[in-house]
C-alpha positions in Angstrom: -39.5 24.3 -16.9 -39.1 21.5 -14.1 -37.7 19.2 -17.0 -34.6 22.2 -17.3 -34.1 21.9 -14.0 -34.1 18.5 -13.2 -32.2 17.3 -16.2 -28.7 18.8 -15.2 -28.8 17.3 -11.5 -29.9 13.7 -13.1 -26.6 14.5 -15.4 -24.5 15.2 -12.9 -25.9 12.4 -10.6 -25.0 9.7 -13.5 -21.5 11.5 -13.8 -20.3 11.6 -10.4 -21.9 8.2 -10.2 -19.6 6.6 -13.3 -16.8 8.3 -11.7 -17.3 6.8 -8.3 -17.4 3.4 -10.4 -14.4 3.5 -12.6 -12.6 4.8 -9.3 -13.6 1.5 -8.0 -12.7 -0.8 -10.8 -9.2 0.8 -11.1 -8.7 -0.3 -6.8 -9.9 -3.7 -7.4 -7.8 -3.9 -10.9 -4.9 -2.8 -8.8 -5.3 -5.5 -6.2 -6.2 -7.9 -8.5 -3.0 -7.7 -10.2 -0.9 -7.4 -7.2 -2.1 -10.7 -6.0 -1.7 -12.7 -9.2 2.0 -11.7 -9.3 2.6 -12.6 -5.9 1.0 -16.0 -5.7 3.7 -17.0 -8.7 6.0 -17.3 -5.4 5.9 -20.7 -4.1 7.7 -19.5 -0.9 8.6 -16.3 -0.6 12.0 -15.1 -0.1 11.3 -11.7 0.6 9.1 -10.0 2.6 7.8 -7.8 -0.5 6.7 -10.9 -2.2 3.9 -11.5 0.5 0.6 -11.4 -0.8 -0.6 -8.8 1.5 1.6 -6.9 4.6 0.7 -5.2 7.4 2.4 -2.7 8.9 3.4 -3.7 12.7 6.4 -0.8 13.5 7.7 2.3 12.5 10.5 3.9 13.8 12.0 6.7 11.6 15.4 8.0 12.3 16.4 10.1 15.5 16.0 13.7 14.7 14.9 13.2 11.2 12.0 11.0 9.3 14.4 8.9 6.8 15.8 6.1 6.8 12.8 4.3 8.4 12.6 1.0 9.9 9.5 -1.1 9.5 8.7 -4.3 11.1 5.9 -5.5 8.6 4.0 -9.1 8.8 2.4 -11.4 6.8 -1.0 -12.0 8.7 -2.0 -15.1 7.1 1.5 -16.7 9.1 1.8 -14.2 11.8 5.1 -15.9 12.9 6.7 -14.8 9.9 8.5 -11.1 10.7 10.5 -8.4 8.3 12.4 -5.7 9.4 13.0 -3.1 6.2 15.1 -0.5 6.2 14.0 2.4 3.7 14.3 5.9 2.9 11.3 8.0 1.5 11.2 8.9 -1.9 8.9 11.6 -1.7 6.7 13.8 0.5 8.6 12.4 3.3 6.0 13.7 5.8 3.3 13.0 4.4 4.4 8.7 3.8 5.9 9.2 7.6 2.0 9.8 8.6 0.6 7.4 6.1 2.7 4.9 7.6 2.8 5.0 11.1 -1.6 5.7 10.3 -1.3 1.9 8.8 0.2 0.8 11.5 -2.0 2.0 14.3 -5.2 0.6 12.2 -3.2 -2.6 10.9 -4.7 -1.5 7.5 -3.3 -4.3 4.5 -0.8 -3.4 2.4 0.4 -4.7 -0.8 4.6 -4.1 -1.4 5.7 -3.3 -5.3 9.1 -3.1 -6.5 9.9 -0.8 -9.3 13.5 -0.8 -9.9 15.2 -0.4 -7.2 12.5 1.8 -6.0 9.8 0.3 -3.6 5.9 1.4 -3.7 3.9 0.4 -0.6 -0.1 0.9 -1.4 -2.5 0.4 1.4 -5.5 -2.0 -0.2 -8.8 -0.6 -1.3 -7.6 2.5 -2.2 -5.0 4.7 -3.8 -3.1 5.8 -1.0 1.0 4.9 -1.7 4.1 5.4 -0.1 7.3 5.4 -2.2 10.8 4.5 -0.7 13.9 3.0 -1.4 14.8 -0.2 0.5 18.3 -0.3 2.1 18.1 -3.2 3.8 15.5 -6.5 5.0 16.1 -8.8 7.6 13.9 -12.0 6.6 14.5 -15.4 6.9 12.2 -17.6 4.8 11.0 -20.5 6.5 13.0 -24.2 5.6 
């Protein structure tokens, strides 16, 4: 009788325990791959090539949340500074609090393009912002 009992908690124990590890494995797949396609860039001319961003600024429209501006870094050279200008794609809330969030705890954040679309994905977890990017002020080091 305690065997019946017992053997459905050990089940779901194991299950949410292989779910909380391919959860992990799919982050660290994700940031894995991110990296490897950004160290094929000598020396970046873009901001979204970076190996890893942080968020500094945001400063969405007057009256509205898109366009944003975003001054983002690259905090292994903390001299070099972007300024991106993009709209949000979807829940435009929602990314409006995710982002100005990274900013205030300088979480690290890895840029994709897609298209002409734009996927910002805070590291160690799932959490994305989509946009479109207008405009970027960079100037790659000579």
């Amino acid at each position: 009788m305690v065997v019946a009992i017992a053997l459905p908690g050990v089940i779901l124990f194991l299950a949410t325990g292989l779910m909380l590890a391919a959860r992990l494995l799919r982050i660290g797949a994700l940031d894995r791959q991110a990296l490897a396609e950004k160290v094929a860039f000598p020396e970046p001319a873009s901001a979204l090539e970076w190996p890893e961003l942080r968020v500094r600024l945001v400063v969405p429209e007057p009256g509205g949340l898109s366009p944003v501006l975003l001054q983002v870094g690259w905090p292994a050279y903390p001299s070099r500074v972007a300024i991106l200008l993009v709209t949000l794609d979807r829940d435009e809330q929602r990314a409006l609090s995710l982002l100005c969030q990274w900013s205030d705890t300088g979480a690290s954040v890895v840029a994709e393009r897609h298209g002409t679309g734009l996927e910002l994905r805070r590291r160690q977890s799932l959490e994305t912002v989509h946009a479109s990017l207008i405009a970027e002020d960079y100037q790659a080091a000579a």
